[in-house]
Every structure is written in C-alpha cells, then in structure tokens.
N, C-alpha and C positions, 0 to 999 in steps of 0.2 A: 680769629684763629682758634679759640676755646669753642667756638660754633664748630668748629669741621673736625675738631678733634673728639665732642661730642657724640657728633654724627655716627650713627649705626653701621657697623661693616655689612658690606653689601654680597652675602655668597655668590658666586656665579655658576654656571652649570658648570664652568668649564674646569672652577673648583673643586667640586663635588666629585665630579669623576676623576681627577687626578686624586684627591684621597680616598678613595675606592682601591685607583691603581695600589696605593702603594700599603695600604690594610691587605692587600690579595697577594701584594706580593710579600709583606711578612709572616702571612696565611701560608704560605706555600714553603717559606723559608723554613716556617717553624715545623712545619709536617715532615718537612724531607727531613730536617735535624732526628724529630724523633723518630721516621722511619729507616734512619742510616741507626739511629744509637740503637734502636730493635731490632737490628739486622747485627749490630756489632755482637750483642746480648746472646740473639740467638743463636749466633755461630759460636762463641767461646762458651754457651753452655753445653751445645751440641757436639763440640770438638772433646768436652769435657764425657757428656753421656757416651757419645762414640769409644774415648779412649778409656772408661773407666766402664761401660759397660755392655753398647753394644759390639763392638770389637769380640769382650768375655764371653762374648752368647753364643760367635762363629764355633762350628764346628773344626775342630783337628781331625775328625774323623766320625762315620757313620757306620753301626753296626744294624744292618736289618732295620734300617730307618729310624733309629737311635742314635741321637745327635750325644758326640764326647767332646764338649767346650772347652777353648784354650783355658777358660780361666779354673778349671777343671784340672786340666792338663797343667798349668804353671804351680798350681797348690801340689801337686802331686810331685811334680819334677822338685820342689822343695822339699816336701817330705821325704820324698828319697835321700837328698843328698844329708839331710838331717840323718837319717836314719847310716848311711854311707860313712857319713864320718862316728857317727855313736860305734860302730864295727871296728872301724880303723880303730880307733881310739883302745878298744879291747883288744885287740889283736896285738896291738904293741907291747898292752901290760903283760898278755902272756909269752910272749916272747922274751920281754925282759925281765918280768919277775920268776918263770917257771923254764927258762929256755925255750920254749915249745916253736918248732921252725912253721913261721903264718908266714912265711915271704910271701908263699903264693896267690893265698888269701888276699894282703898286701896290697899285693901290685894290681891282683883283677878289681880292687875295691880305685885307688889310684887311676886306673886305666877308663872306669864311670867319671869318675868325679874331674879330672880333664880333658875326658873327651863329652860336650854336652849334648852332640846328638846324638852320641851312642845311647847316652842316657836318656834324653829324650825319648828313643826308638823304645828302648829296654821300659819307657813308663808308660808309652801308646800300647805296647806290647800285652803288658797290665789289664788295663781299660780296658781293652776288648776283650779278655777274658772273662774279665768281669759284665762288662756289661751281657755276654753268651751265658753267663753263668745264672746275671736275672734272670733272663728271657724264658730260658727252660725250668729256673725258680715257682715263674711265674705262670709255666704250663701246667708244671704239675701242682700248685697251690701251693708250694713251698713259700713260708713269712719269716722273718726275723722282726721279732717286737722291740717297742723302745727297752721294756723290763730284761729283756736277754740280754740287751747290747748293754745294759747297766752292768749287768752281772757280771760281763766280760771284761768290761773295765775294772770292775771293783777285784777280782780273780787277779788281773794283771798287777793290779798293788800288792796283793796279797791280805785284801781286805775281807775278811769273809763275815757279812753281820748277823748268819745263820751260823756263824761257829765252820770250823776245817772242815773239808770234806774227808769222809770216808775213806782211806784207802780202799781200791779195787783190791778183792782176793785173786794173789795170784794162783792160775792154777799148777796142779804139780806138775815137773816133768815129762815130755811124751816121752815114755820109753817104745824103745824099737824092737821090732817082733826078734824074736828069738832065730838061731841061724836053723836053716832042716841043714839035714845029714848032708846035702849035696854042697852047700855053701862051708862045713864044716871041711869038707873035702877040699873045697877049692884054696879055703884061706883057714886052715886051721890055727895061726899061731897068734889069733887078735881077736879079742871080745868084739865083739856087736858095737858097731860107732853110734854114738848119744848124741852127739853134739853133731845138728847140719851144721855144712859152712857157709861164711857169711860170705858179703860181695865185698870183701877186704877181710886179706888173710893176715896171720900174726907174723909180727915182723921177724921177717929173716934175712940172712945176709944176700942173699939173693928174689926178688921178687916172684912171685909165683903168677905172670901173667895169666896162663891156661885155666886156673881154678879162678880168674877174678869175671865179676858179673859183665854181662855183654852191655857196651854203655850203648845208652837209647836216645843218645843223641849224638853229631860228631861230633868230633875231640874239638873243633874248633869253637864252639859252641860257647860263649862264655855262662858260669853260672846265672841267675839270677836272683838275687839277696831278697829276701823274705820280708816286709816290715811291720814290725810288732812296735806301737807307739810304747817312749816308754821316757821318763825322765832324761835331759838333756846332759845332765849332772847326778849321777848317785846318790841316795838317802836314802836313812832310815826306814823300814816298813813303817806305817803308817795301820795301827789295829784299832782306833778307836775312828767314828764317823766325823769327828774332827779331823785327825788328821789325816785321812784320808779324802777327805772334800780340799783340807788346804796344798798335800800336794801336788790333787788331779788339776787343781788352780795356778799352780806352779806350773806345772807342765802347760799346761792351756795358754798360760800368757805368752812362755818361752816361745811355745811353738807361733804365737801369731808374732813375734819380733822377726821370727823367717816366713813371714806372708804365708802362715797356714792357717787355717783357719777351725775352729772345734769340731763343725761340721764335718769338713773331711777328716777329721780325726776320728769321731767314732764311724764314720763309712765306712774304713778300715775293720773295725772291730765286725761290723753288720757283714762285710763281703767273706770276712773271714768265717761268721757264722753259716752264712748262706750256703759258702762252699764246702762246708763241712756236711750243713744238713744235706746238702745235692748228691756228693761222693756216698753218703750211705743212702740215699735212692738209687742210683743210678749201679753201684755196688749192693743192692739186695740181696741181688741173687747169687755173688759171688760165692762157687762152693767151698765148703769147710777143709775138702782134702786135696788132695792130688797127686799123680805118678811120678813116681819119686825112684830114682836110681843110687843103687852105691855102687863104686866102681874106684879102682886105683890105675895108674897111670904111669907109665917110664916117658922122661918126655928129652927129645935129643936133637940135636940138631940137620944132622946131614939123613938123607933115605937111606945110604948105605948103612949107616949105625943104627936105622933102626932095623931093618932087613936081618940084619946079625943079630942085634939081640931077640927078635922076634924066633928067630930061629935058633936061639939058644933058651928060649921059653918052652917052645914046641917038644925041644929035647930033653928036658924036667930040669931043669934052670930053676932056682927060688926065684919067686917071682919081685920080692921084698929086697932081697939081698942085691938084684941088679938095679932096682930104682935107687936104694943109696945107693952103688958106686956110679953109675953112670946118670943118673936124671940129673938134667940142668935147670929144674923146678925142686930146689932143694929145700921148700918149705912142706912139698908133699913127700919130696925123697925121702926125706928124714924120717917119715913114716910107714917106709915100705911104701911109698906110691901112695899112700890112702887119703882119698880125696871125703870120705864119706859118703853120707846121703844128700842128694840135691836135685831141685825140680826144674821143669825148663825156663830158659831163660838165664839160670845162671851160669855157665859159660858158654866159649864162643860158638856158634853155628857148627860148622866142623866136626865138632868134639860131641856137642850134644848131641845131633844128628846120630852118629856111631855109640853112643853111651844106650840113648832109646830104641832101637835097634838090632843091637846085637846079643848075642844068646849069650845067656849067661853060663860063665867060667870060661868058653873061649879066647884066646888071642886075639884084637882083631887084627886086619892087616892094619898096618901104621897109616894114619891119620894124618894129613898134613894141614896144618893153621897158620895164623898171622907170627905163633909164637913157635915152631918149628913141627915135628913131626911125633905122634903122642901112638905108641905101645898100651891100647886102652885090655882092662878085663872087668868085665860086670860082674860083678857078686852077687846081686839081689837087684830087683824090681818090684816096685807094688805101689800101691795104692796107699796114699799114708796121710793123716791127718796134720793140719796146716796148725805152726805153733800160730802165739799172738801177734809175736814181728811180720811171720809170714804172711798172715792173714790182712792186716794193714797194708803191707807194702803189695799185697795183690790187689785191694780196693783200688789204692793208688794210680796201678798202673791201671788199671779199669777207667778210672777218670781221667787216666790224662790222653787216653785212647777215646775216651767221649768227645774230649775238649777238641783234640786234632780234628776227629771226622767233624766238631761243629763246625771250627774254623773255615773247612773247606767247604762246606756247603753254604755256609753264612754269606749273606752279602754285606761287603766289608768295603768302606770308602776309605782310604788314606788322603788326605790333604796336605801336599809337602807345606804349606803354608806355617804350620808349625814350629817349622825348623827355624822361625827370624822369631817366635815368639818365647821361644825357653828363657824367661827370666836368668836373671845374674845372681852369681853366688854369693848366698847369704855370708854377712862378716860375722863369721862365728866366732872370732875372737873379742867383740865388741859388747858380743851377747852376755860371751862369758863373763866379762868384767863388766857386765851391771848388778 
C-alpha cells in the first residue's frame, strides 16, 4: 500500500486540457470584471465631465459664430440676481429712512427675481450686446488691459493709490444769445430762458406730459438694472493697499458662495470699459451744437378750446395770461407757457414737428398729441451749443442707435435650451449669516 501511494501521479492529456479550460475561463472572468469596472469608471467620470463641464461648454446662444455658454450664462443669471437683490435692499432703506416712494422700482426689481426666464432673457439680452460690442471692439483695435480693469476695481473701492483724482473743471454757464428787437416784441415781459429743460420737469401738481422727453422705447418695456460689482454687505472704504486687497477678498469669496466666479467679476469691470472706450469711437464725430427752439405753449383739451383761444391770440390776447388761466399743463402754465430752449427729440413728435417749422412769433394752428391739443408760438431758433448732460446723452443715444442696427444685421442664434438651465436662487440668507 506505501508502494502505490508512493507512486508518481500520472497527468493525462485529458488533464491538461481540462486545466487550460478552466485558467481561460478565469482569464475571461477576470477581463470582463475589469472591463465592466472601466466601463463603470468611465461612465460616472464622463457623466461627471458631461455635467460639470461639457454640458458648460453648450452654447445658450451664437453671436456671429461666437459661442455664449451656459456656464457663462448661469454665472451671470447669479450675478444678476446678487446684484437684484443689493437694489432691493437700497431701495427699501430709502423708502423707509427718507420716505422716498421706490414702489416701482420695487416691484420691477421683484418681478426679475420671480419670474427666472424673464431674467434669464433680460441676461441673454446682456451677452449679446456684449459680445456685438467685442466684435466691433475688436474691428477697430479697441483693448481693455489687465492694468485698466485693476484701476476700475480699485476706483469702485474708492481706492486711489496715485492719490484722488482731479476734479473736472466745470465749465461756466452757456448763456443764451440775447433777444433781437423782434423777439422783444413778441415776448416782452421775460428775460432770455438759461436753463434747457430736462426730460423730467419739476414737480407740480399736475404732470406736464407735453414738455416730458419722447420715451425710445415702449412703455411696456421693462427697465434693465445696470451691474456695478460691489460688496454684498457695506463697509468701510478701504485707503490703504491692505485694506483694500482684504475687502476686494471679501467680496470675491461672497460672491463665489452664489456660484460666481472672480472671473466674471472683473469681465464686468472690462465690458464696462470696452463700452465706454466704443461709445466715444463710435460718437467721434458727434457735433458740439445743435438747433435748438424756444417756444411757449397753451395746452387744452377739446379742438374747440383751442380754436377759441387761438383766436383770442390772433385778437391781441396776452399770450402768458391765457396759458395760466387755461393750460392743463400747469407746470409750463405757471410760466406763461414757457417751455424754454429744447432740441429734437425731446418732446412728442407732433409738437416737435410744429416747434421746428413754424415761423417764429406766429400762432400755430393747434396741434393735436397723445396729451391733448397744444396753442404752440416760437420765439427764437438757432443753432446753439450742446451743455455737458447734452452732450453725453447724445453719445448715448448715438450708441444705442449703433447697437440696434448691429443687432439687426448680426447673426444671432438663440437656443431655448437655456431656459431648463437657469440655476436656483442663491440662499442669501445663509450667506448672510456666515
């Protein structure tokens, strides 16, 4: 028995290949394991890359083959709403520390911040201005450096480490040309008007629709809130390069607890440069003056009352004495009618129309508008030098007449895809009490 237990084991072919079988088949076992766990790997890191960054790469929209990424678009729709409620928040104190009636303000700030594709729209809206706004930046060799964009932030602290800027000298008063003898005639009993009027007259108890500026958008139009980064919470200025590196640090952190990032923080600062450097190219050539009317006004409701008083002008009627008793524009009535000096654009069609047109000290015939039927007389026309309000708010309008015709010609993609990706509103209460 110790003999055959001895005895050498004897392998067989038939052996051999059966442990073959089953090495190939643990071979095989083991491969598919790791090519199932690299398939697991790969898919929850690529669900990871997809949702964390190829996803952020899709465009919201194309301007002129200028891709605007969601993740672009959800920094931004944050920054808004940051910036949305920093409004709200002022607008309260002055309501309740100073009276000051913001309701309206208020509710159009409210009416963002609950409706999220409004706001969404109102930030795609943005973006393609801005990006229309490189493009042509970028035609005319227009740059914004890093050193500017520093400057702009350091300015917005009120950090200046060159010391305050200079006041601008302002310049004196335009005075208004003297009256000739004919104008003496027509309106003898009033100095020469100094003061244009604005596109918001001084309060009276009656509004002065007729004299107010023709809006260049429709009524229904909501505004769109302007955003200047700026502390989350109010402090102290900050004058020394300390404290002004640890508030912009403040801010910087705040702002990434609502997913924004520094990045888009000074792009802000750079578009706002950009658009400023463009509006004075693009406004060069804006001129210095322009034709300017003074003219007073009866303004009344029905064509019969003005038919009558028109013809109790013709008859030598004081021209003055019938706008206060009858003008239903009682912030110019009060003044004899006197609207002053004003160039076009600032009121309605109608009115302007018959203001540039008609011979001066005439009657005209009554003028009919949105705001009822206007007894216009021109006193003066000429050619008169642009103050400094005027002169900016005609760049203005200069640029924003650039921006429209780019719009239209632009080739512009919208992607409603956008509209599932507006992030959710930051918990600003949360932020506060960190």
């Amino acid at each position: 028995m110790s003999n055959q237990e001895n005895k050498p084991r004897v392998i067989t072919r038939k052996h051999v290949a059966r442990l073959e079988r089953e090495r190939r088949q643990v071979t095989i076992v083991r491969t598919v394991a790791i090519i199932m766990i690299g398939v697991v790997i790969a898919l929850i890191g690529y669900g990871y890359l997809d949702a964390n960054y190829l996803q952020l790469q899709k465009p919201v929209a194309e301007v002129n083959g200028e891709k605007l990424t969601i993740k672009d678009f959800q920094e931004r729709v944050q920054l808004q709403r940051v910036n949305l409620v920093n409004m709200y928040q002022q607008y309260q104190f002055y309501q309740q520390n100073f009276g000051m009636d913001t309701t309206q303000q208020i509710q159009e700030i409210e009416f963002y911040l609950n409706s999220p594709e409004s706001l969404g729209q109102l930030v795609i809206d943005q973006m393609v201005s801005e990006a229309l706004i490189r493009q042509e930046a970028e035609k005319r060799g227009i740059t914004v450096s890093e050193e500017e964009v520093e400057q702009a932030v350091q300015e917005a602290y009120n950090f200046f480490p060159n010391g305050t800027p200079t006041p601008t000298v302002t310049p004196p008063p335009f005075e208004y040309p003297t009256l000739t003898s004919e104008q003496l005639t027509i309106y003898p009993s009033t100095a020469t008007p100094t003061i244009a009027p604005t596109s918001t007259p001084a309060p009276t108890s009656t509004p002065d629709p007729s004299a107010t500026a023709t809006p260049t958008e429709p009524a229904s139009t909501r505004p769109t809130p302007t955003f200047v980064p700026e502390d989350v919470v109010p402090t102290a200025t900050p004058f020394t390069v300390d404290g002004y590196q640890a508030e912009y640090k403040t801010t910087v952190d705040q702002f990434k607890t609502f997913g924004v990032s520094e990045a888009v923080l000074r792009d802000v600062y750079r578009n706002t440069i950009l658009r400023d450097k463009l509006t004075e190219a693009i406004a060069a050539d804006q001129p210095p003056s322009e034709e300017q009317v003074w003219a007073r006004h009866i303004l009344v409701d029905s064509a019969a009352q003005a038919v009558a008083i028109s013809q109790l002008l013709r008859n030598g009627s004081d021209f003055a004495e019938l706008a206060r008793k009858y003008s239903s524009d009682t912030g110019s009535g009060s003044q004899g009618g006197d609207l002053g000096w004003f160039g076009r654009g600032a009121m309605v069609a109608e009115f302007e129309n018959a203001a540039f047109s008609q011979p001066i000290g005439e009657i005209g015939e009554p003028v009919q508008s949105q705001f009822g039927y206007h007894i216009i007389q021109v006193l003066a026309r000429q050619e008169l030098p642009l103050s400094a309000s005027q002169v900016e708010q005609a760049r203005g309008t200069t640029f924003s007449e650039w921006l429209v015709a780019a719009k239209e010609s632009a080739e512009i993609t919208n992607y409603d895809t956008w509209v599932n990706q507006i992030p959710p509103m930051p918990d600003f209460q949360a932020a506060a009490a960190q």
